[in-house]
C-alpha positions as CSV (number, residue, x, y, z in Angstrom):
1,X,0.0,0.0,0.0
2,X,1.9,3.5,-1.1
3,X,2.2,5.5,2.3
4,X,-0.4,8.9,1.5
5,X,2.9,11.0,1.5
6,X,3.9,9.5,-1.7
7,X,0.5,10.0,-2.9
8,X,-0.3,13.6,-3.0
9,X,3.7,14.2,-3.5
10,X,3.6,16.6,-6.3
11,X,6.1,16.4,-9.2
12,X,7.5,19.9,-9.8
13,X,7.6,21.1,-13.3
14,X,10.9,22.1,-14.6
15,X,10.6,26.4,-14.6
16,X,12.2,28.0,-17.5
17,X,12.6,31.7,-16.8
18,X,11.1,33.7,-20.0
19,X,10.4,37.3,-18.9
20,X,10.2,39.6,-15.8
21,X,6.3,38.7,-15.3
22,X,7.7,34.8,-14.5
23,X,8.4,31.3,-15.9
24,X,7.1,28.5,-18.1
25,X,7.4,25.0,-18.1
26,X,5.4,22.6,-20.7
27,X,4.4,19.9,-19.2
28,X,3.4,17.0,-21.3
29,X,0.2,14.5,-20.4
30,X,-1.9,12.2,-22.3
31,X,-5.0,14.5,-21.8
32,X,-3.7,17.8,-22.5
33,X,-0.5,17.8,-24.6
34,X,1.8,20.3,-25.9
35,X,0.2,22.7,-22.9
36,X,2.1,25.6,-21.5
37,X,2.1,26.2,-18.2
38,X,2.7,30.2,-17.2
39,X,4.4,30.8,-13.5
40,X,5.0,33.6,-11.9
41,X,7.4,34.3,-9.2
42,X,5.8,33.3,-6.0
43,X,5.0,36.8,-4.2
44,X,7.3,38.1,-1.5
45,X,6.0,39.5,2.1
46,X,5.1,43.3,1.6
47,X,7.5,44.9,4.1
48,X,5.0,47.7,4.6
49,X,3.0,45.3,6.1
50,X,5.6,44.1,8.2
51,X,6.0,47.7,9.4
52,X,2.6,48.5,10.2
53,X,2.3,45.5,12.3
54,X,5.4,46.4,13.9
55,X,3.2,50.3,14.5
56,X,0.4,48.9,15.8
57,X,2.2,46.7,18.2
58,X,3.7,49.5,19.5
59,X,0.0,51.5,19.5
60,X,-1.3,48.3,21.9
61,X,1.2,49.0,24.5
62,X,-0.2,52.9,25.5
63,X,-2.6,52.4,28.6
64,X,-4.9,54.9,27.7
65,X,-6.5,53.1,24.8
66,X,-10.3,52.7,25.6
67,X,-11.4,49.3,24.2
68,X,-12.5,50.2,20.9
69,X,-9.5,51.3,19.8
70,X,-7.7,48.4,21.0
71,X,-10.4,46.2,19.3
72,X,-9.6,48.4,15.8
73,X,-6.1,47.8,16.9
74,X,-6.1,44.4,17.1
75,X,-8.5,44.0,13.7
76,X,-6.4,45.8,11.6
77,X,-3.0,43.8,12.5
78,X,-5.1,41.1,12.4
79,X,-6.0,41.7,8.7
80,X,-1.7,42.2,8.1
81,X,-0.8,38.7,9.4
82,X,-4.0,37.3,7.7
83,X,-2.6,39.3,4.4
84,X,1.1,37.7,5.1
85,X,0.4,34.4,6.0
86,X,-0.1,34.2,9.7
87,X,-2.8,32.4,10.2
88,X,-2.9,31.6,13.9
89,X,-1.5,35.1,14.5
90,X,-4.4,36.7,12.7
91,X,-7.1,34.6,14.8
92,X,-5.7,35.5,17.8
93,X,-6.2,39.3,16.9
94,X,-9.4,38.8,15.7
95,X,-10.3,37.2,18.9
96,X,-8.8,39.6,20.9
97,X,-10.7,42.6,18.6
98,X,-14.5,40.7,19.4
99,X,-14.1,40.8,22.8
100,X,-13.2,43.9,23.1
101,X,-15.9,45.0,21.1
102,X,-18.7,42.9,20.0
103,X,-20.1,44.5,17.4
104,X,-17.5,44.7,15.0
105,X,-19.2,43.2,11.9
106,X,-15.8,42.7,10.1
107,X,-14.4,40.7,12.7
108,X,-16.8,38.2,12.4
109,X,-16.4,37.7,8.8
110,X,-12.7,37.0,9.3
111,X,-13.4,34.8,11.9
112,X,-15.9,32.6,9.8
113,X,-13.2,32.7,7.2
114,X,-10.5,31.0,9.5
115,X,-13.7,28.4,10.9
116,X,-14.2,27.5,7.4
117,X,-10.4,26.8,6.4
118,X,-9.9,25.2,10.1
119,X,-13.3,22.8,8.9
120,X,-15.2,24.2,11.9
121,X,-18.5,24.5,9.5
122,X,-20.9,25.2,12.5
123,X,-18.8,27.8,14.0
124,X,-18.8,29.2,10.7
125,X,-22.5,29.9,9.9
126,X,-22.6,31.4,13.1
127,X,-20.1,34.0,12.2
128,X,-21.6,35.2,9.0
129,X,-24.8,35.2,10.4
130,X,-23.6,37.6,13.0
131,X,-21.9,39.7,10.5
132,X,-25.3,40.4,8.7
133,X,-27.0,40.6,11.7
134,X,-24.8,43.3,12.9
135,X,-25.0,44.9,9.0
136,X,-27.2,43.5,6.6
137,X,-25.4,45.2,3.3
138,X,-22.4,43.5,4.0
139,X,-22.2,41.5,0.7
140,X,-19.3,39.6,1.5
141,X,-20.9,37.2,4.1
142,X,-22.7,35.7,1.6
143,X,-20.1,34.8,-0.7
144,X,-18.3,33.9,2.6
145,X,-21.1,32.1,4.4
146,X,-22.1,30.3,0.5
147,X,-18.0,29.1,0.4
148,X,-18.9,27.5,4.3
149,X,-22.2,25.9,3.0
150,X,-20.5,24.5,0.5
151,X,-17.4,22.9,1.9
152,X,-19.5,21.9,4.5
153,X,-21.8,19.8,1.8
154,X,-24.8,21.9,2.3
155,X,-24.5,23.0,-1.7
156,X,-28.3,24.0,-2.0
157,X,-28.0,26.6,0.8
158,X,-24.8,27.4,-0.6
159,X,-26.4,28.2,-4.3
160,X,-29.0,30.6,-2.1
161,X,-26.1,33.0,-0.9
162,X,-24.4,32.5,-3.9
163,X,-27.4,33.9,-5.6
164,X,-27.9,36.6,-3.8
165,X,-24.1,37.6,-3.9
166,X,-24.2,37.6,-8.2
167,X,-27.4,40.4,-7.8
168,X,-25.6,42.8,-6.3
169,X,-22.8,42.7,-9.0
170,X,-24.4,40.7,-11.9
171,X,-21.2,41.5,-14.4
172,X,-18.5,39.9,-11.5
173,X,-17.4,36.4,-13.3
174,X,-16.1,35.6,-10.0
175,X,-19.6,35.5,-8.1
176,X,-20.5,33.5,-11.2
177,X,-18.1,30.7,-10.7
178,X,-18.8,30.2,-7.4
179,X,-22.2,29.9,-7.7
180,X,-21.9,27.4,-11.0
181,X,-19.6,25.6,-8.2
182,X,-22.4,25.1,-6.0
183,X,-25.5,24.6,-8.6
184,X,-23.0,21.7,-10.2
185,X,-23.3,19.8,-6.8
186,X,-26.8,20.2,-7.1
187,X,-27.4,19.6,-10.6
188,X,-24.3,19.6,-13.1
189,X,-26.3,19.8,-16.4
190,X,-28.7,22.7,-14.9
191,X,-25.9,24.2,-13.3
192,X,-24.2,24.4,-17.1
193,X,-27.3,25.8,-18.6
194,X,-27.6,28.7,-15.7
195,X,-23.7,29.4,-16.2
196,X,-24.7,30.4,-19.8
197,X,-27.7,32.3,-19.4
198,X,-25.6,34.3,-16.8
199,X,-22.7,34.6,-19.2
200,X,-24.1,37.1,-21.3
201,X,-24.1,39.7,-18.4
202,X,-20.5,39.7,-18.2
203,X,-18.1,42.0,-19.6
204,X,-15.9,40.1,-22.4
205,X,-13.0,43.0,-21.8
206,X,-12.4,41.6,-18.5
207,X,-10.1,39.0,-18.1
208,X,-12.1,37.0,-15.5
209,X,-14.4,36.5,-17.9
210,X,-12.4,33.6,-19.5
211,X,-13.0,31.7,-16.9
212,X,-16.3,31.1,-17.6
213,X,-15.7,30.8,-21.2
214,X,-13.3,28.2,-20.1
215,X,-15.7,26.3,-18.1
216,X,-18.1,26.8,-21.2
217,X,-15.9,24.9,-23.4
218,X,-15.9,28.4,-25.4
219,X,-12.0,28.6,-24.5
220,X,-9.3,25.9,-24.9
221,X,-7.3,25.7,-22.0
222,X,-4.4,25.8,-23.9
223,X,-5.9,29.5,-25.4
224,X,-7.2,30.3,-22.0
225,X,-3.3,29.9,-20.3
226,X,-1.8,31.3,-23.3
227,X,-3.3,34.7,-23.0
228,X,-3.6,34.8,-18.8
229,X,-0.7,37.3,-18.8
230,X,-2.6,39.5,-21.3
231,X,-2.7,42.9,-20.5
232,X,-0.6,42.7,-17.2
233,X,1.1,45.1,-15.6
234,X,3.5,44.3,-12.6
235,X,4.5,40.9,-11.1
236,X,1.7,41.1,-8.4
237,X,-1.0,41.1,-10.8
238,X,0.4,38.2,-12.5
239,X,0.8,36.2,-9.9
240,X,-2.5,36.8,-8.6
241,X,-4.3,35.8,-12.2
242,X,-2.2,33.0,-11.9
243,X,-3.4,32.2,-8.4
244,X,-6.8,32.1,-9.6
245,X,-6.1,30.5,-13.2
246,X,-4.7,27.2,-11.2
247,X,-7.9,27.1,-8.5
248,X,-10.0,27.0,-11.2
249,X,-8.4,24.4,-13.7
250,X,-7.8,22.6,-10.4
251,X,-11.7,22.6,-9.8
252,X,-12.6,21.8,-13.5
253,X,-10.1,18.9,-13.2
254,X,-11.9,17.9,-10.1
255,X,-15.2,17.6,-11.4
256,X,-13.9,15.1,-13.9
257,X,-12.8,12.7,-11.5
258,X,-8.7,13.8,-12.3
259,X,-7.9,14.2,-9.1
260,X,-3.7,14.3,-9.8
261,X,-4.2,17.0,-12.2
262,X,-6.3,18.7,-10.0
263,X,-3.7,18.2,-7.0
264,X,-0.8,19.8,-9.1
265,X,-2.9,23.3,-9.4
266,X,-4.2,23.3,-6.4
267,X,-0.2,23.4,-5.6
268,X,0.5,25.7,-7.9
269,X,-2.1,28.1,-6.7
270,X,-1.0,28.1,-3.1
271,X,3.2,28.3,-4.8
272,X,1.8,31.9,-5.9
273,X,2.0,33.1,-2.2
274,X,-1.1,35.6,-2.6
275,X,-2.3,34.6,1.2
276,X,-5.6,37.5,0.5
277,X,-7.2,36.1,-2.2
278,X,-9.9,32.9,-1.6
279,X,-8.8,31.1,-4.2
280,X,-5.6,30.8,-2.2
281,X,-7.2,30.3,1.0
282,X,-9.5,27.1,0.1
283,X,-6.5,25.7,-2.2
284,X,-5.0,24.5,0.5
285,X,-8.5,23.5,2.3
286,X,-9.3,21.6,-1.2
287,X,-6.0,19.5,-0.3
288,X,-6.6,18.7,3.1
289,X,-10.1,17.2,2.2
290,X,-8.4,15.3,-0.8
291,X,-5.5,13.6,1.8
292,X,-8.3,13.2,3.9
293,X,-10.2,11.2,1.7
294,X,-7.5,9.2,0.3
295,X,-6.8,8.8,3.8
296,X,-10.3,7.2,4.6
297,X,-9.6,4.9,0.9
298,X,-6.3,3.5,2.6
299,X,-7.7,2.4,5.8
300,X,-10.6,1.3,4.4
């Protein structure tokens, strides 16, 4: 029986350095050949964050801060290590920051954030339902609390938030994918149909918008990686297309039962070091359910 290490081990694509933007590689397999991969240089800590954690620390120590200012203390150098990385660092703020004042709506959405990386579904829902309990226009609970619903296999509910996330901003290809996400663990062949019909609302000059066309089968994925560096303007933005690019051919690969292939971006996306962005977040959560599963196969 292969120990679950070898398993998920991930062979690393030989990087040939081709521009400042990043690297490419092609990598050769059976079902996609003569495919470039693009790479970007995986994103360094911003040291302006690193100083304005270093501020605030220093803020924390003055006595005379009443407790809301220590709570908006605490939040914003929690959203720094949260933006760097620091994961434990960041819930420990956050923490601090609701007890210190308990109606801080943003804190609770960062909180269900870490519950839903950390699998702690329950804990979760309750979060995001505080947040819009506390302020009911904050959209971003629903994408949030629709991302819990669906890791935690609740896809229906998920598809409701989802739904109502995609009205306020009908043109974002990104609310779009999400929900198709959920409505395909519902129903895959209605979930295609209402990924068209909501297509047409998007703008075709953003870039985003290939994803869908991707997931349409309107785009190759050979055209789709060719031009993901399109239009690009500093290393940061590349590597943050890049981190979403990989999530989502990781997910597509998913759905067809290619779970290797979807392993290897799911890599890549976390490689690109862009701790902010979701996509980056629930990589990593999408791997720890996958070793978790092949886990449960090999003691089975």
């Amino acid at each position: 029986m292969p120990k679950r290490g070898n398993r998920l081990r991930l062979l690393l694509l030989p990087l040939l350095c081709l521009s400042l933007l990043g690297c490419q590689s092609t990598q050769q397999a059976a079902d996609m050949p003569n495919v470039t991969v693009p790479f970007a240089v995986p994103l360094a800590a911003n040291f302006r964050n690193e100083i304005a954690i270093a501020r605030y620390s220093e803020l924390l120590q003055n006595k005379t801060l009443d407790n809301e200012q220590q709570a908006q203390l605490f939040y914003n150098r929690g959203m720094l290590y949260d933006s760097l990385g620091l994961s434990t660092l960041a819930r420990i703020d956050f923490n601090r920051a609701v007890k210190l004042k308990p109606d801080l709506a943003e804190v609770y959405n960062f909180l269900g954030i870490h519950h839903t990386l950390r699998q702690e579904y329950g804990t979760a829902y309750e979060m995001f339902d505080a947040v819009l309990e506390l302020n009911t226009d904050h959209e971003y609970a629903y994408l949030n609390r629709g991302i819990a619903l669906y890791y935690g296999e609740r896809p229906a509910l998920a598809v409701s938030d989802f739904e109502t996330f995609l009205a306020r901003s009908p043109q974002d290809p990104y609310r779009l994918m999400w929900l198709y996400l959920a409505e395909s663990k519902v129903d895959p062949v209605a979930a295609k149909a209402a990924l068209k019909q909501h297509s047409q609302a998007l703008n075709n000059d953003e870039w985003a918008t290939q994803l869908v066309q991707l997931y349409l089968n309107e785009l190759s994925q050979q055209a789709f990686l060719a031009q993901v560096g399109d239009g690009v303007k500093s290393q940061q933005e590349f590597a943050e297309r890049l981190c979403e690019a990989y999530f989502y051919l990781a997910k597509r690969y998913q759905a067809e039962g290619k779970t290797g292939k979807a392993i290897e971006y799911f890599k890549l996306a976390l490689a690109t070091n862009v701790y902010e962005f979701v996509e980056h977040k629930y990589a990593r959560l999408e791997l720890q359910l996958i070793a978790d599963e092949m886990n449960r196969a090999d003691v089975g």
